[in-house]
N, C-alpha and C positions, 0 to 999 in steps of 0.2 A: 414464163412464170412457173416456180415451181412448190404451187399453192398447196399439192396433193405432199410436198415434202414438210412442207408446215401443218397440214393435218397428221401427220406421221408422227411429229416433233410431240403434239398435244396429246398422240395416241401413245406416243410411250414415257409421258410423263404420270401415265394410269400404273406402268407396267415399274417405274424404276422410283423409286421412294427419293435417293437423292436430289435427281431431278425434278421429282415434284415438291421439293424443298426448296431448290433454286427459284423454280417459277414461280412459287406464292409469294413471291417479295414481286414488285413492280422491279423489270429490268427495263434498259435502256435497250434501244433498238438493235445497237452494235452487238450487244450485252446477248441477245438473242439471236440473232444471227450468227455469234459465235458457238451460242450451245448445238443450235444445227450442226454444223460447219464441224464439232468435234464427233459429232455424229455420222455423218457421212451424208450431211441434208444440204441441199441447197436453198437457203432462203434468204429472200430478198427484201428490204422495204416495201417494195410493190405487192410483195404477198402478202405482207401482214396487214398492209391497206385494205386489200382485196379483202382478205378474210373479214375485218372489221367491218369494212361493206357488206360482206355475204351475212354477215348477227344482225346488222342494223334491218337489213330486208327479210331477214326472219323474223325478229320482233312486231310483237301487235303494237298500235298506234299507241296504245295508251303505256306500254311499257317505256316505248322510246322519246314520250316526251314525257315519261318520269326521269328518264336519264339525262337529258340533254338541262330538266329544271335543277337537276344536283349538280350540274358542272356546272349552271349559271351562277350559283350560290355559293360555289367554290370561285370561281373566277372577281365574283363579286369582295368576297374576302381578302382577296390576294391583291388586286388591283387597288392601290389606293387615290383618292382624289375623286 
């Protein structure tokens, strides 16, 4: 896994203004592994798993089921029936 390339990707989205333009919109998976990839990053699905694992296990309890109640209420919207 090349997790320590996707903190790079997030560390120099600090450092390039374009790039931090790109990332503020919600990208697709591919979408992102391809901003690595013109970078000279290797990132995987698995990494960006990993990492959203590594936020979730950072977060206090009560953050993480503030988030998990906002996607229900998204999910809820969206699904109809």
């Amino acid at each position: 896994m090349a997790l320590a390339d996707l903190d790079r990707l997030l560390e120099l989205r600090g450092q390039d203004p374009e790039l931090a333009q790109v990332m503020a919109e919600p990208l697709a998976m591919d979408q992102l592994i391809a901003l690595a990839a013109a970078r000279g990053l290797a990132v995987t699905e698995a990494d960006v798993l990993a990492a959203q694992e590594r936020a979730d296990a950072a977060m206090a309890p009560q953050q993480l089921q503030e988030r998990v109640a906002q996607e229900a209420r998204r999910l809820r919207h969206f699904i109809q029936g």
